[in-house]
N, C-alpha and C positions, 0 to 999 in steps of 0.2 A: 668235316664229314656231314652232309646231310642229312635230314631228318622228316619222320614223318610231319611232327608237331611244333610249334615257333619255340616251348617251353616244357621241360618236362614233366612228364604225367605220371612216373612212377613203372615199376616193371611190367614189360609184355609177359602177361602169365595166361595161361590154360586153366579155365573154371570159368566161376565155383561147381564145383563136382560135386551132385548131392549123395551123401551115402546112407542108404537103405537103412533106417532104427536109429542112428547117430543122435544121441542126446548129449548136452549138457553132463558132464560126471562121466564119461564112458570116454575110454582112452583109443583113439585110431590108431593100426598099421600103418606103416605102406612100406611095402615092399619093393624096392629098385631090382626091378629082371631085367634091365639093358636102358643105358643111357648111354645115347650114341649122339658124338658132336657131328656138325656140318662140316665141310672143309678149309673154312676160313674163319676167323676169328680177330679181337684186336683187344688194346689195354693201353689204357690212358694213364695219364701221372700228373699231376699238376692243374689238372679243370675245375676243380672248386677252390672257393676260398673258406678252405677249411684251417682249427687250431694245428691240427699234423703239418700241415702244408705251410704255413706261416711259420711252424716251427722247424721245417725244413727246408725254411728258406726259400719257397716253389713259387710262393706270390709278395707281390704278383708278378707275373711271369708269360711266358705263354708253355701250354700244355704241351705233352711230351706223347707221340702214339706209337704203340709197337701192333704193324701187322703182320698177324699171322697166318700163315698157311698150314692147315691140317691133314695129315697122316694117319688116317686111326679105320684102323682093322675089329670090327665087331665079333667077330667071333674070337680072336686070342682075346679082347680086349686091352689090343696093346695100340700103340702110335706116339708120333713124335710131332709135334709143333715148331713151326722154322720163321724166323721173322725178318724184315728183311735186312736184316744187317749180317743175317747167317747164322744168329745164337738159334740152337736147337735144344729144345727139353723134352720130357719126356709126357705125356698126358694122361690125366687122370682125371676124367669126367663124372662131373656131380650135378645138380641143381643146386642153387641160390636158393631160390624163393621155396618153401614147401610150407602152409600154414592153412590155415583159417580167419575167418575174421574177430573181433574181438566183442563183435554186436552184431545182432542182423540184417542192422539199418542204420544207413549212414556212409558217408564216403570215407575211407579208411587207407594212411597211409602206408604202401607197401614196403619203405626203406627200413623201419626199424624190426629190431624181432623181439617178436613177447612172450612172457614165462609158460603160456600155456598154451596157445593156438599154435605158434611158432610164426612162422612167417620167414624174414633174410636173414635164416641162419649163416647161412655160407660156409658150411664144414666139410674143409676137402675130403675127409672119411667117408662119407658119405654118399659112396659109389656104389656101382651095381653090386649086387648081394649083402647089401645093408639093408635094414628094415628101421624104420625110423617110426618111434612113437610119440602121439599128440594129444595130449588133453583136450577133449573136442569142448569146443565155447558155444555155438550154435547148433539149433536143431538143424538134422542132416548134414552136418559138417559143411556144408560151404566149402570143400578145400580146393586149394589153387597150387598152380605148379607153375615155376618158369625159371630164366635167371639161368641159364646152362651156361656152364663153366668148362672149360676143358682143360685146365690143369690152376691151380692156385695154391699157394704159399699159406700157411698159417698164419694170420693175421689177415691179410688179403690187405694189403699196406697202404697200396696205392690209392686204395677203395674202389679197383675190378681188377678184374682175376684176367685170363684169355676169354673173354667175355664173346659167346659163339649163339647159335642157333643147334637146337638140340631134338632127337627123336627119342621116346622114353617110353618107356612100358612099367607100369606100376601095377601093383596088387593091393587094394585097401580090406582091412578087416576089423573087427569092432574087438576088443583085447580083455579079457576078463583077468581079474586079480593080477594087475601093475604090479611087477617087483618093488617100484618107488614109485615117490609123485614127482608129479612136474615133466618134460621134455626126455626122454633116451633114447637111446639107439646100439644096438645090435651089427657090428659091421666085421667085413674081413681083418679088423685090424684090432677089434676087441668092443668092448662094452664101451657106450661113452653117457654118460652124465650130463646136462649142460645149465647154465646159470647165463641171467641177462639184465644188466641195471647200467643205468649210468654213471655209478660208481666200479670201478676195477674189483677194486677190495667184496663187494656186495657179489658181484657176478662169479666171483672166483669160489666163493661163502654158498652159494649156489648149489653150485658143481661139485664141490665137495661133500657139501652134505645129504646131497643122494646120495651120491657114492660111498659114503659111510654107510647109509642104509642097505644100499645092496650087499654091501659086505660083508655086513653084519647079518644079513639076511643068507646070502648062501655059505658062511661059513659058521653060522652059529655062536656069533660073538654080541657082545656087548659094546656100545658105542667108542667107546672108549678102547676097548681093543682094536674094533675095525679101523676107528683114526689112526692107532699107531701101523695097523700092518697099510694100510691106506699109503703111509710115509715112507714104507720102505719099497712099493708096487705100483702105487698110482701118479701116473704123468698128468699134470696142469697144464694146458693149452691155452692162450691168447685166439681165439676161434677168428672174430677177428674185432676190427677198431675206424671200420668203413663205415657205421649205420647208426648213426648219434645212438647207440646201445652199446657198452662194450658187451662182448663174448666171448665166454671160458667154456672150455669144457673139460673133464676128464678122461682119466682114461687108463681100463681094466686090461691090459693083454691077455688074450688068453692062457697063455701057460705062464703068467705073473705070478698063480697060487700053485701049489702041487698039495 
């Protein structure tokens, strides 16, 4: 496949967006009102010499490409993805990249995601009518957008998803009194929490313990209770294990508590 650049530069993102008051300590929106993929999209398997790929035996090797052609209806927000071998799925469009920078100065790598700007998350939740919050790191938030996905797997295994070109309409707003710290989000599909380290154990450590805190916060418990009902309600997600970071997140359904 061809390319703009002989080597890669890291993801085509949209920004930095400066947001009106954004300090340091004040936690950003952003609201997803419509992420719409382009009509074709693709997804690799096998192109780095990464430990996953070595451990699955992919290198070395020669890489593996599925393209796809997209089907996607904006107003139901429905469509299907077809590759050409004829597998068809069903789509569900997100952004990749949604973050800030971690300074205000400096060249700054866009592959990994971090506990408080964010950055490549990659969380297929994370579709229109999600609102996704950000510990902002720089004044005016600097945030950048890219990385559109048109449907991806938990974990995102390969290390990309239907990897497309994407039209997106956001809503940013500056967020007073954070139910918790760190990284959440609000989606059709429930609350989520998230945690980010190089360790599993650490990232997972994360994500749970906000989610204790919210628990505990809207149900009026004590930590220790909200861990235990946490155990019998809260889904742990491998977000994913593409971005020399792993990513967990949690995850509240809505009608999980009565």
């Amino acid at each position: 496949m061809p390319t703009l650049l002989p080597q890669s530069a890291g993801h085509c993102l949209t920004g930095p967006i400066a947001v009106r008051g954004a300090r340091p300590g004040d936690v950003l929106a952003v609201r997803f009102d419509a992420v719409d993929p382009d009509d074709w999209g693709w997804t690799v398997a096998g192109a780095r010499d990464t430990w996953l790929n070595r451990r699955l035996r992919l290198t070395p090797g020669e890489p593996a490409w599925l393209r796809w052609t997209l089907d996607w209806d904006p107003a139901t927000r429905t469509g299907t993805g077809t590759d050409q071998f004829g597998h068809r799925v069903r789509l569900a469009p997100f952004l990749g990249v949604v973050g800030m920078p971690p300074e205000p100065d400096g060249e700054h790598s866009t592959i990994p995601p971090r506990p408080v700007g964010g950055g490549n998350i990659d969380c297929r939740s994370l579709v229109a009518g999600s609102t996704l919050h950000l510990p902002v790191t720089v004044a005016g938030g600097l945030l950048c957008l890219g990385d559109g996905h048109a449907a991806q797997g938990d974990g995102e295994v390969s290390g990309t998803a239907i990897e497309c070109g994407m039209t997106s309409t956001v809503t940013l707003d500056l967020v007073a009194d954070p139910p918790v710290s760190g990284i959440y989000a609000q989606t059709p599909e429930g609350r989520l929490t998230f945690g980010f380290d190089a360790s599993l154990d650490e990232a997972a450590a994360q994500a749970l313990d906000a989610m204790v805190d919210w628990l505990a916060r809207l149900h009026g418990l004590g930590r220790a209770e909200a861990l235990a009902l946490a155990s019998a309600v809260v889904d742990l997600r491998v977000t994913q294990v593409a971005n020399r970071t792993w990513g967990v997140h949690a995850l509240l359904r809505p009608d999980a508590v009565r």
